[in-house]
N, CA, C and O atoms as CSV, one atom per row, in Angstrom:
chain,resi,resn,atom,element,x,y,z
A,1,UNK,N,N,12.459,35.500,11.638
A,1,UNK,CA,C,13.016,34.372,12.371
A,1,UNK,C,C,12.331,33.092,11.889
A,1,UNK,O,O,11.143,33.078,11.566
A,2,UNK,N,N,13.017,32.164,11.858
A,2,UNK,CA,C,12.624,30.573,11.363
A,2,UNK,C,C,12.665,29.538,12.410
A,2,UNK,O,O,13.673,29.302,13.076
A,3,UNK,N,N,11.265,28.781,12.565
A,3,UNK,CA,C,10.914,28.196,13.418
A,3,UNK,C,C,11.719,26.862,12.758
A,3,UNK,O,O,11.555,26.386,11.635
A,4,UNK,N,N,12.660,26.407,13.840
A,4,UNK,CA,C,13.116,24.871,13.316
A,4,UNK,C,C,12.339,24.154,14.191
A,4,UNK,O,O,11.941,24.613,15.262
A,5,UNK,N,N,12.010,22.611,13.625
A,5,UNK,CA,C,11.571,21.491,14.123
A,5,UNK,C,C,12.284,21.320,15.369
A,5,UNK,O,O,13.501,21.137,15.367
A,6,UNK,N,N,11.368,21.384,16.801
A,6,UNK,CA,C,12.091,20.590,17.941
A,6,UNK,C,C,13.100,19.234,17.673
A,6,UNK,O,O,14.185,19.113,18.240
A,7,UNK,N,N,12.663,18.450,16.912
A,7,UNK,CA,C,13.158,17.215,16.357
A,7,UNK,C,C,14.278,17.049,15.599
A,7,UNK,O,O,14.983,16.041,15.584
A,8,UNK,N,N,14.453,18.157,14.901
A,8,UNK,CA,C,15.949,18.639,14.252
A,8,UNK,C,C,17.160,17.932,14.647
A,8,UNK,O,O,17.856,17.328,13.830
A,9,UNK,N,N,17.484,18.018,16.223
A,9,UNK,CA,C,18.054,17.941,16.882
A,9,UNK,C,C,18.379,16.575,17.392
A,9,UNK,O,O,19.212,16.200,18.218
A,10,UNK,N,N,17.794,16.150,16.918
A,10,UNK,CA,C,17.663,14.637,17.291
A,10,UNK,C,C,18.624,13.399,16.670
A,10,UNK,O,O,18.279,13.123,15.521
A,11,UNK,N,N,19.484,12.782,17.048
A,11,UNK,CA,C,20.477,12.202,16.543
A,11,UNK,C,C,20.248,10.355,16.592
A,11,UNK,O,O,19.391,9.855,17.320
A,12,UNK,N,N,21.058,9.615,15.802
A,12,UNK,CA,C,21.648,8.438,16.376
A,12,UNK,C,C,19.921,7.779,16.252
A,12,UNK,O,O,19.006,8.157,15.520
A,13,UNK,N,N,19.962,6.509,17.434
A,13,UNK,CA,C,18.289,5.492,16.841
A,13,UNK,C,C,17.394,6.640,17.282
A,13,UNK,O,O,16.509,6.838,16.449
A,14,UNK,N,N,17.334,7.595,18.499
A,14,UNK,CA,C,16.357,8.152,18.400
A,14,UNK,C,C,15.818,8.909,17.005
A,14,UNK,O,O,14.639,8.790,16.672
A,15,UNK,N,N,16.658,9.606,16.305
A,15,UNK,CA,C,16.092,10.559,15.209
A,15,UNK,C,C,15.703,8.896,14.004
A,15,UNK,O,O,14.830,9.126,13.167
A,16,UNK,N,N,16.172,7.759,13.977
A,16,UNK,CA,C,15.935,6.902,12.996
A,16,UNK,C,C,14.651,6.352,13.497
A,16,UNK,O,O,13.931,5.811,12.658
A,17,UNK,N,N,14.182,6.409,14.929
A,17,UNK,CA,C,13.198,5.547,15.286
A,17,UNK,C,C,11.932,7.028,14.677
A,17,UNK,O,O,11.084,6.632,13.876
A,18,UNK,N,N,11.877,8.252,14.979
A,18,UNK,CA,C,11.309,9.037,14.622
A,18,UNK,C,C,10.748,9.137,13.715
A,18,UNK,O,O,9.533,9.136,13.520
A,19,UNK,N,N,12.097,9.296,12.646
A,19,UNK,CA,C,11.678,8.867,10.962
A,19,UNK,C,C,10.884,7.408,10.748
A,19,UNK,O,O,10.051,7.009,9.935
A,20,UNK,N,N,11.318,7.036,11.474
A,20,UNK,CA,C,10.396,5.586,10.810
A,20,UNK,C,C,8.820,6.173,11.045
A,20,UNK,O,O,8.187,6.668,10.113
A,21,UNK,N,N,8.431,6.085,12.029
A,21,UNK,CA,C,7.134,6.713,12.823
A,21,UNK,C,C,6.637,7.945,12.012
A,21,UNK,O,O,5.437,7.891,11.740
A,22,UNK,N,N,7.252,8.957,11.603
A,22,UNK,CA,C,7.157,9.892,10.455
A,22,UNK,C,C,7.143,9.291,9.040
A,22,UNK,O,O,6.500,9.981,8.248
A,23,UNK,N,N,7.415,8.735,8.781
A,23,UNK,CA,C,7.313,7.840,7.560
A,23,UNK,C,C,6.233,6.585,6.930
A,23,UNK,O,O,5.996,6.240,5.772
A,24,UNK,N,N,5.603,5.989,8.548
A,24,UNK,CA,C,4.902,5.345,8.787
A,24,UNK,C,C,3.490,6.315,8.486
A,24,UNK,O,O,2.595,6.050,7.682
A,25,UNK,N,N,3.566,7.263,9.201
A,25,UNK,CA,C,2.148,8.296,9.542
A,25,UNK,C,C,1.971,8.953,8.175
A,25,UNK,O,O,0.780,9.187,7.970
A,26,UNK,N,N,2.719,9.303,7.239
A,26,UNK,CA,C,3.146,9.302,5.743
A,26,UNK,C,C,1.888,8.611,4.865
A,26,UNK,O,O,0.745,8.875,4.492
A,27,UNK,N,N,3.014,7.414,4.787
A,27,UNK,CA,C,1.999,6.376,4.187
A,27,UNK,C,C,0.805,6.304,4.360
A,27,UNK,O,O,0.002,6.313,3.427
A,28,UNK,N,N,0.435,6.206,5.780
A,28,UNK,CA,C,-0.841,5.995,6.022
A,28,UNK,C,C,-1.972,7.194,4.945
A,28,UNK,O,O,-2.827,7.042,4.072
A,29,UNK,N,N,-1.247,8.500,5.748
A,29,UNK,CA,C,-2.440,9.333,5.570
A,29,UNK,C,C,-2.428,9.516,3.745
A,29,UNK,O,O,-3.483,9.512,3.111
A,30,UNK,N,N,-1.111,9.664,3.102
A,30,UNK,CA,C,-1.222,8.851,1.797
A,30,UNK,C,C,-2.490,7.854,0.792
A,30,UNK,O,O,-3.122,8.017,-0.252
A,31,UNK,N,N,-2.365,6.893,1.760
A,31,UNK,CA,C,-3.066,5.831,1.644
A,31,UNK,C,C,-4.731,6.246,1.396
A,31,UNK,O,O,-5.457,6.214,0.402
A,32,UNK,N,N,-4.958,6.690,2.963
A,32,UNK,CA,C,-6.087,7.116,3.264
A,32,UNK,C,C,-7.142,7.813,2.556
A,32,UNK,O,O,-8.302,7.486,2.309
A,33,UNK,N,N,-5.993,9.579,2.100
A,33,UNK,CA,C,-6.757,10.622,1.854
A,33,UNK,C,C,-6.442,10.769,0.180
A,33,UNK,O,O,-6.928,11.694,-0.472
A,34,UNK,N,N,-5.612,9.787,-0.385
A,34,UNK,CA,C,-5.389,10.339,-2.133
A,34,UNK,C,C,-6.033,9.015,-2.231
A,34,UNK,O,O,-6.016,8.193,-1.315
A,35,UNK,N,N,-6.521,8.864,-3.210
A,35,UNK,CA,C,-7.131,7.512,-4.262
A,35,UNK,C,C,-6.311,7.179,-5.012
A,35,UNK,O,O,-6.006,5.989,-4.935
A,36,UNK,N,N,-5.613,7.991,-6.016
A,36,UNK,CA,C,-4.499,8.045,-6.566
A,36,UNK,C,C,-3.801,7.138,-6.441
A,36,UNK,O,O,-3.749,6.228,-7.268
A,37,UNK,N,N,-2.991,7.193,-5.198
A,37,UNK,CA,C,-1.769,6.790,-4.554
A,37,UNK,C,C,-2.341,5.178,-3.548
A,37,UNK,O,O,-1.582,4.365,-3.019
A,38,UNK,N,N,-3.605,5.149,-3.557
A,38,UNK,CA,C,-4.170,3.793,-3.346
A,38,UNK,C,C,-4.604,2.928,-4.481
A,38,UNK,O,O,-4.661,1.710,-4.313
A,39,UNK,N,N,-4.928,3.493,-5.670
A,39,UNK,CA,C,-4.807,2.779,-6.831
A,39,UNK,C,C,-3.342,1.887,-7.017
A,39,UNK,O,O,-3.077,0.685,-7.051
A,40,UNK,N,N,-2.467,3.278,-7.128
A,40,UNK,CA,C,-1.158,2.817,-7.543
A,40,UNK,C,C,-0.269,1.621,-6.180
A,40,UNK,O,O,0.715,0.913,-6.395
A,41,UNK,N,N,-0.834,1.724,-5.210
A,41,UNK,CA,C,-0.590,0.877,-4.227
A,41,UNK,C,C,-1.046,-0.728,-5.053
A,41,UNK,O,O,-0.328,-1.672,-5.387
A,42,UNK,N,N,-2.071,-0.580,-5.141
A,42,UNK,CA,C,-3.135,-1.758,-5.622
A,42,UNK,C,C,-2.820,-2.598,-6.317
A,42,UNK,O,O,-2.958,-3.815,-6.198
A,43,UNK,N,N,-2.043,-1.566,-7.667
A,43,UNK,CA,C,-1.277,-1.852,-8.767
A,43,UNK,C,C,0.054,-2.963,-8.508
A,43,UNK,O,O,0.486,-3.985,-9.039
A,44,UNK,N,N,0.448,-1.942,-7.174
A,44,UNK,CA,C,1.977,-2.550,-7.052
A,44,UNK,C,C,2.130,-3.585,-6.548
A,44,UNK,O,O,3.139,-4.285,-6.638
A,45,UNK,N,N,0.623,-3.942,-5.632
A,45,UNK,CA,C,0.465,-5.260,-5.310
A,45,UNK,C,C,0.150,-6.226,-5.911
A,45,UNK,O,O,-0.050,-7.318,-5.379
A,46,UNK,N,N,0.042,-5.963,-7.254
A,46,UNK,CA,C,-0.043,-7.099,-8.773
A,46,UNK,C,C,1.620,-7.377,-9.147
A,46,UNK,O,O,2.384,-8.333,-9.013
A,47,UNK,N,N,1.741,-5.834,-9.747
A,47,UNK,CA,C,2.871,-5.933,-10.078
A,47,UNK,C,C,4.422,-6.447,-9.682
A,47,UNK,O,O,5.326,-6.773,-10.451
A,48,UNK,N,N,4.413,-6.399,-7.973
A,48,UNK,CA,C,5.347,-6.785,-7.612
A,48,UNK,C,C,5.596,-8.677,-7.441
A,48,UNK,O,O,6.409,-9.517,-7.826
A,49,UNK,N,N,4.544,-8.634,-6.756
A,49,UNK,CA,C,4.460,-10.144,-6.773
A,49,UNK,C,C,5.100,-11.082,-8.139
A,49,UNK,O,O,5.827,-12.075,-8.175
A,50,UNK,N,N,4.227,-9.963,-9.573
A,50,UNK,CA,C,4.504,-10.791,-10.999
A,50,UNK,C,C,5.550,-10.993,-11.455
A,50,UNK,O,O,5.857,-12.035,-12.034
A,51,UNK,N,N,6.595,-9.615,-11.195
A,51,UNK,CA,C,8.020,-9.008,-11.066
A,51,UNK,C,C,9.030,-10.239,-11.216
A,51,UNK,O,O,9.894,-10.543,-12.039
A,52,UNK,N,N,8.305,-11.059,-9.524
A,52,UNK,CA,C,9.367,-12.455,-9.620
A,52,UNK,C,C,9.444,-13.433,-10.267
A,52,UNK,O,O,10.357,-14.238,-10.452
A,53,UNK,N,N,7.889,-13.309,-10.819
A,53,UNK,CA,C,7.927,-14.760,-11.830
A,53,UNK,C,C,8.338,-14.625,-13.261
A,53,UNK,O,O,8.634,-15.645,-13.882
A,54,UNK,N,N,8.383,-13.412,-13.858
A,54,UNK,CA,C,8.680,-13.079,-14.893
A,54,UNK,C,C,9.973,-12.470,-15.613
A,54,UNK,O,O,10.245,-12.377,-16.810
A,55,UNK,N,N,10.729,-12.056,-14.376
A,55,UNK,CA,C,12.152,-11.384,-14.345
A,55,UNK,C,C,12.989,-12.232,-14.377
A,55,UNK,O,O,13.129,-13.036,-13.455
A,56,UNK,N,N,14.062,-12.224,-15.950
A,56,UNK,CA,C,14.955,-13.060,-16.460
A,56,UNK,C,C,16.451,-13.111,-15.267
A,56,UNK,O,O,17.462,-13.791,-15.443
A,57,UNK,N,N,16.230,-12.377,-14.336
A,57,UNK,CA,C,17.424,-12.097,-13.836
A,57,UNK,C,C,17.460,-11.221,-12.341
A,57,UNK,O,O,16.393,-10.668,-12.078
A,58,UNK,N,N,18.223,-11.095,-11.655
A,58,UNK,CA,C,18.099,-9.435,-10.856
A,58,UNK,C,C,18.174,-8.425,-11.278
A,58,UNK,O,O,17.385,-7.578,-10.862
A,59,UNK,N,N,18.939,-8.149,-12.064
A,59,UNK,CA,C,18.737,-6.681,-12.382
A,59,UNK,C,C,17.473,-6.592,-13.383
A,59,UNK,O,O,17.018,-5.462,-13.560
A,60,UNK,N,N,17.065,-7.313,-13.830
A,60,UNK,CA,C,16.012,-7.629,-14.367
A,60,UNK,C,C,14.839,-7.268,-13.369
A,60,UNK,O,O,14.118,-6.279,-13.496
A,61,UNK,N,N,14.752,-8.158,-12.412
A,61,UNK,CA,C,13.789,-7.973,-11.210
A,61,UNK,C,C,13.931,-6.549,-10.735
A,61,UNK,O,O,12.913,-5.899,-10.972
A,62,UNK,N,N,15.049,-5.753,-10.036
A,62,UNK,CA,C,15.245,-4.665,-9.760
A,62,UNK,C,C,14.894,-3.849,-10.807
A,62,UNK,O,O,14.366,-2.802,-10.432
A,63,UNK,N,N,15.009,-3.976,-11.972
A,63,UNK,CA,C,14.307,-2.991,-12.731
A,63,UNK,C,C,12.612,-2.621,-12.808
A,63,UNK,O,O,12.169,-1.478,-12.697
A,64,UNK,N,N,11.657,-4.038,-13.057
A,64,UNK,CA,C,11.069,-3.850,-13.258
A,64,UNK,C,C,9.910,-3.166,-11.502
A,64,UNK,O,O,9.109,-2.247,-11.327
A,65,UNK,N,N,10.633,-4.533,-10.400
A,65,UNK,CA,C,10.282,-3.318,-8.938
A,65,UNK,C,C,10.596,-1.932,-9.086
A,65,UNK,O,O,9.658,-1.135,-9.054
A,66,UNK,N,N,11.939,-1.452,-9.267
A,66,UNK,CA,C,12.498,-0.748,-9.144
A,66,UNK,C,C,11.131,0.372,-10.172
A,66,UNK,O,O,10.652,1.189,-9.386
A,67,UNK,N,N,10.693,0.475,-11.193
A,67,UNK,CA,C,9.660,0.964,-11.797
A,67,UNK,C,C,8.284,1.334,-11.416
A,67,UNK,O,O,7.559,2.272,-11.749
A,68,UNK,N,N,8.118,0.230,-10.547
A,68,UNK,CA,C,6.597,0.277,-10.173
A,68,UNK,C,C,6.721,1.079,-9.061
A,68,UNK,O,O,5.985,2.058,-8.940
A,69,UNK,N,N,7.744,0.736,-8.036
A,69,UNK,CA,C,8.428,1.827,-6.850
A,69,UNK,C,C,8.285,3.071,-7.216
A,69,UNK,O,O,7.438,3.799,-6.698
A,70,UNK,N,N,9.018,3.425,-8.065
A,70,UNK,CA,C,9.080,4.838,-8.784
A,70,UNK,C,C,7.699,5.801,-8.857
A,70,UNK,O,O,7.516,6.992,-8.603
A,71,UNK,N,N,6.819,4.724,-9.324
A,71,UNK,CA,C,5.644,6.014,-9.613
A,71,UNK,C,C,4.678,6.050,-7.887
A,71,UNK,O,O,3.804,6.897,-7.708
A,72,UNK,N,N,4.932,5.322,-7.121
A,72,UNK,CA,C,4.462,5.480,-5.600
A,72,UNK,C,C,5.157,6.768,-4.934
A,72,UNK,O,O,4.607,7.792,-4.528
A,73,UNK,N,N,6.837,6.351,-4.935
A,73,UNK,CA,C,8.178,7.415,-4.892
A,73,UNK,C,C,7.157,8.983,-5.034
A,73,UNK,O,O,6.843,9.730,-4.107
A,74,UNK,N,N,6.721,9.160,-6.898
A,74,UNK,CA,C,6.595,10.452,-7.056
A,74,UNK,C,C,4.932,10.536,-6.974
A,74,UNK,O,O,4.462,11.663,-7.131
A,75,UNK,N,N,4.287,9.773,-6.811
A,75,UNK,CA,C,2.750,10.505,-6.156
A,75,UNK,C,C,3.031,10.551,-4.933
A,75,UNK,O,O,2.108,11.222,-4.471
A,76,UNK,N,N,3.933,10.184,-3.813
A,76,UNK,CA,C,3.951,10.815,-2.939
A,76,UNK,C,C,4.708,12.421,-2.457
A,76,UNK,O,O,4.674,13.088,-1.423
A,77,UNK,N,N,5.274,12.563,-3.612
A,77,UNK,CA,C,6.300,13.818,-3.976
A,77,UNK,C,C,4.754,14.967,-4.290
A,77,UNK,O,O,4.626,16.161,-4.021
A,78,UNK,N,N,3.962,14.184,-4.820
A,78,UNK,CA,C,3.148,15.019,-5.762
A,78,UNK,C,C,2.246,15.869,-4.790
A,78,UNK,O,O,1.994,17.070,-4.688
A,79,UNK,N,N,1.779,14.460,-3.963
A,79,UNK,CA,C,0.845,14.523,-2.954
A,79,UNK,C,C,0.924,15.543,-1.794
A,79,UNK,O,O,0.038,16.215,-1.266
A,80,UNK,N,N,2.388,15.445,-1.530
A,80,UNK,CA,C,3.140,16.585,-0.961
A,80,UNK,C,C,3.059,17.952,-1.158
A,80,UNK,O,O,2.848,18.839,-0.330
A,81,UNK,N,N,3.283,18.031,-2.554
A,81,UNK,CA,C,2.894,19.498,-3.132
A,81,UNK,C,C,1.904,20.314,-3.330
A,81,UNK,O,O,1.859,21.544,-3.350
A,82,UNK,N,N,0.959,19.353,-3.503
A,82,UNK,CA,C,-0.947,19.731,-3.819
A,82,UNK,C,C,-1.229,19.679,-2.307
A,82,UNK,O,O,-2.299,20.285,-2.254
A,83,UNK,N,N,-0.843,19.231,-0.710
A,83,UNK,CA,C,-0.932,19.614,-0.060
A,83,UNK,C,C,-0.374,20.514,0.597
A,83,UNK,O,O,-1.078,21.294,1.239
A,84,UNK,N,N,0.849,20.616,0.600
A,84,UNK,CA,C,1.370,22.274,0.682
A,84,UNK,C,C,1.132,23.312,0.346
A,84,UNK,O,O,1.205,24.229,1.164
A,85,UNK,N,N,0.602,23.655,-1.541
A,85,UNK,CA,C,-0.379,24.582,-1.817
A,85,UNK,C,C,-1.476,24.557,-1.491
A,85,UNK,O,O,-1.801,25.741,-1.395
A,86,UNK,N,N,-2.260,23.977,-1.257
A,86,UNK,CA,C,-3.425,23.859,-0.507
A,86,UNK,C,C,-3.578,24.304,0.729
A,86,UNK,O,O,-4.704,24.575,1.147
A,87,UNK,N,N,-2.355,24.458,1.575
A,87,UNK,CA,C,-2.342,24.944,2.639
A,87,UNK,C,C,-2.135,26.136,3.295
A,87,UNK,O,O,-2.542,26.631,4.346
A,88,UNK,N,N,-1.237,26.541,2.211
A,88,UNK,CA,C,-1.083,28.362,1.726
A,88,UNK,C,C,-2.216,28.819,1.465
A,88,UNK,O,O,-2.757,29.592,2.255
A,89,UNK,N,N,-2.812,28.440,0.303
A,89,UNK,CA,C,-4.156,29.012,-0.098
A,89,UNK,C,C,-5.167,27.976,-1.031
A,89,UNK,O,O,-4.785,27.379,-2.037
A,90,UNK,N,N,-6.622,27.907,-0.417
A,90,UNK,CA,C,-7.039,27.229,-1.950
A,90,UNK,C,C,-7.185,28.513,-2.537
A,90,UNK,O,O,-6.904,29.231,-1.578
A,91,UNK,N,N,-7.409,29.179,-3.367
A,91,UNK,CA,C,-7.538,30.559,-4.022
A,91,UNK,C,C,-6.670,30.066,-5.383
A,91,UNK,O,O,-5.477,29.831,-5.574
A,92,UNK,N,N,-7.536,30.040,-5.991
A,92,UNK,CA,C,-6.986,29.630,-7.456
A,92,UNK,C,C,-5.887,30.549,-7.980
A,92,UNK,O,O,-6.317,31.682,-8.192
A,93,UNK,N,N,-4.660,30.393,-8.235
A,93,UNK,CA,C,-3.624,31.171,-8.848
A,93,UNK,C,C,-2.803,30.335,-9.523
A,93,UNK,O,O,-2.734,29.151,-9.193
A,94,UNK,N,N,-1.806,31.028,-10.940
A,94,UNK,CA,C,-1.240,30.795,-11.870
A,94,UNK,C,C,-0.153,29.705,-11.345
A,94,UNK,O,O,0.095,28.725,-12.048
A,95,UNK,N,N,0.454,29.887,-10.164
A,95,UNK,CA,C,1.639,29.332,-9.710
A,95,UNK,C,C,0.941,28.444,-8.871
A,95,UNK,O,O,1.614,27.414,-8.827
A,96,UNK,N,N,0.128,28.351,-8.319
A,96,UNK,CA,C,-0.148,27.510,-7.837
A,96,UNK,C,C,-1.197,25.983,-8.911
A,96,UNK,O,O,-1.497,24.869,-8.484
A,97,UNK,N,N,-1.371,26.345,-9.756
A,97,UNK,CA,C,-2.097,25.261,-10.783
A,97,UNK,C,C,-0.819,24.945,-11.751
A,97,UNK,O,O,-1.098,24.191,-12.684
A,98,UNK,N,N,0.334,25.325,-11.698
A,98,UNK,CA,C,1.424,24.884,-12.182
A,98,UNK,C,C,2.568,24.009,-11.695
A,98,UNK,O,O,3.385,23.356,-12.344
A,99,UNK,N,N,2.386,24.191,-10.148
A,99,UNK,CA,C,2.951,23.421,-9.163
A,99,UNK,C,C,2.164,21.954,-9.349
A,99,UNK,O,O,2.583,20.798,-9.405
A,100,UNK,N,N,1.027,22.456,-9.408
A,100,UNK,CA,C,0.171,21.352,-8.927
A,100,UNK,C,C,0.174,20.318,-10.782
A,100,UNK,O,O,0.240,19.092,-10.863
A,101,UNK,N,N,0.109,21.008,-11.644
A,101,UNK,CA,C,0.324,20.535,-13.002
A,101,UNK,C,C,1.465,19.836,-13.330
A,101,UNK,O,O,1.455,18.988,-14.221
A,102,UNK,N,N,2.285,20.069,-12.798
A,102,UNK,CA,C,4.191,19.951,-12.990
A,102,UNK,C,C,4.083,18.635,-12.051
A,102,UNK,O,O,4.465,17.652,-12.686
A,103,UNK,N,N,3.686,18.325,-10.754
A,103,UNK,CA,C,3.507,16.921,-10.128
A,103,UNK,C,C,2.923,16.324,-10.425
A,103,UNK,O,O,3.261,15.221,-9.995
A,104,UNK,N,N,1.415,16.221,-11.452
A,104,UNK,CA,C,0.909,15.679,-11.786
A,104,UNK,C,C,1.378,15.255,-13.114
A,104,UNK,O,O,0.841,14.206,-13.467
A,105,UNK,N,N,2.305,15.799,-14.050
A,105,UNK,CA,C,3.056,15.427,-15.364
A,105,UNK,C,C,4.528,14.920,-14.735
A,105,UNK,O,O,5.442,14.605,-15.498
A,106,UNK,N,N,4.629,14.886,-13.755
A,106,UNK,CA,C,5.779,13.741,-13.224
A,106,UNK,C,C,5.170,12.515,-12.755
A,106,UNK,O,O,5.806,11.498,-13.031
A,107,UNK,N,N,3.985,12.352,-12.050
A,107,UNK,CA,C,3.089,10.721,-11.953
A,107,UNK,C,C,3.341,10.302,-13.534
A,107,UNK,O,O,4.195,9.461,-13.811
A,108,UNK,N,N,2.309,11.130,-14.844
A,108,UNK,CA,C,2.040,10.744,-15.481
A,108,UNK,C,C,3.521,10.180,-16.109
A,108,UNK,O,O,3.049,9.620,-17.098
A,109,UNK,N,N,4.370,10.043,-16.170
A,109,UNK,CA,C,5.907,10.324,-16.720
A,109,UNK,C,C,6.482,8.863,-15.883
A,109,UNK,O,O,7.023,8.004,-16.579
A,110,UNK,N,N,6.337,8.625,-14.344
A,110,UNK,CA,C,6.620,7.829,-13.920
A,110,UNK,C,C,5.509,6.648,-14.469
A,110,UNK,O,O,6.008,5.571,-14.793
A,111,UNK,N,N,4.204,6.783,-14.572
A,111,UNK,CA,C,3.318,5.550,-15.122
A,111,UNK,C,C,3.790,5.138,-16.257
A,111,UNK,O,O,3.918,3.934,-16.480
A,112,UNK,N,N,4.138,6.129,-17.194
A,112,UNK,CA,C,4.109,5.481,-18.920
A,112,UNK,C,C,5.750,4.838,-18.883
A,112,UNK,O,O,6.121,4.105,-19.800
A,113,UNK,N,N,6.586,5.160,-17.843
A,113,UNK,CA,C,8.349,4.485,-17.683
A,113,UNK,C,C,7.752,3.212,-17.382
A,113,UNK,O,O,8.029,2.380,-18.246
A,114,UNK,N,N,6.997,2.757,-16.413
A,114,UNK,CA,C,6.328,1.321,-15.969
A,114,UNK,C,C,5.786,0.403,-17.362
A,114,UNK,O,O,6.380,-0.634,-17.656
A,115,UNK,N,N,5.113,0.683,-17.827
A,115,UNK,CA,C,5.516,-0.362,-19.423
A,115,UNK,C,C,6.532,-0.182,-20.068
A,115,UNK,O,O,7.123,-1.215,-20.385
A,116,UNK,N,N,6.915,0.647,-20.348
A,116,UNK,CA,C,8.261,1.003,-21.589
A,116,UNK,C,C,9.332,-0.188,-20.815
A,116,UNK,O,O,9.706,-1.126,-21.520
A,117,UNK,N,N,9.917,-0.099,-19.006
A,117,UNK,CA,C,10.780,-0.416,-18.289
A,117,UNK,C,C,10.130,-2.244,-18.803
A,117,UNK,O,O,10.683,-3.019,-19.584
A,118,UNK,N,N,8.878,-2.447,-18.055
A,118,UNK,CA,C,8.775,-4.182,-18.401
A,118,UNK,C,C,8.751,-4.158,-19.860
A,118,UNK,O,O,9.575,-4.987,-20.248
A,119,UNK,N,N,8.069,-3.473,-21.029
A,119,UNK,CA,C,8.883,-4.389,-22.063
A,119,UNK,C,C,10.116,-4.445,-22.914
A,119,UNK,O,O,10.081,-5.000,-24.012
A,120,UNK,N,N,11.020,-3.983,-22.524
A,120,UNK,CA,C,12.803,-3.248,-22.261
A,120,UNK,C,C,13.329,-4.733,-21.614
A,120,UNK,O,O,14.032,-5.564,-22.188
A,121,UNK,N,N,12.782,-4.802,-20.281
A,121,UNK,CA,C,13.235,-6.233,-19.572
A,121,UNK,C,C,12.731,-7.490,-20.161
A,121,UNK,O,O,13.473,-8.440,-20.411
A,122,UNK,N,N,11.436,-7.483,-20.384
A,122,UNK,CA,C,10.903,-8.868,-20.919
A,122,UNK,C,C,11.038,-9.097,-22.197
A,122,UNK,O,O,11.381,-10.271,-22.343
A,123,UNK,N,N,10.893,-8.319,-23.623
A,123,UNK,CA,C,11.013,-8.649,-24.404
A,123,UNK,C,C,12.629,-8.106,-25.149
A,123,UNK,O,O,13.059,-8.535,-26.220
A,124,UNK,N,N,13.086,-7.432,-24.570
A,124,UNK,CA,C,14.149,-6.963,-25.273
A,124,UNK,C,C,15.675,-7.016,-25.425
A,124,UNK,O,O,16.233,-6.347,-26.295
């Protein structure tokens, strides 16, 4: 038998006010407990700001936000995963250092799109 979320059930502003509050508590502990994902915060607080002064255009601008977004997007995907296995077991196993390898070569994948994307927009 499968335990569903009491909350499941939840429709309309209540289930949107929820998610926000779930989404909020997210971030935070995000924030908090990866370095990672507070670096790349750090980052985005350079980057976004620069975004406007340097972006020939909107879609221009949306690209290059739209980039820096992206690699926050998947360290929190990542962050997700290395805590989910972690929670099953720390006990070192094959599938589990591959899970955890495979999110960490999607950060790395979203960082190196973040230059390629600004110099695509700015110089190209």
């Amino acid at each position: 038998m499968t335990e569903e979320s009491p909350f499941k059930g939840q429709t309309g502003l209540r289930r949107l006010w929820n998610a926000l509050h779930y989404s909020r508590a997210g971030l935070r502990a995000a924030y908090l407990a990866e370095d990672a994902f507070r670096q790349e915060v750090h980052l985005a607080a350079l980057l976004v700001p620069l975004a406007f002064f340097l972006a020939p255009g909107g879609i221009g601008l949306a690209l290059l936000i739209g980039s820096v977004l992206l690699v926050l997007i998947v360290e929190l995907l990542n962050s997700a995963i290395e805590a989910a296995v972690d929670r099953i077991s720390l006990d070192r196993h094959p599938l589990a250092k591959r899970a955890k390898d495979i999110g960490s070569a999607a950060v790395l994948i979203a960082l190196l799109n973040v230059p390629v994307v600004w110099a695509c927009v700015l110089f190209g």
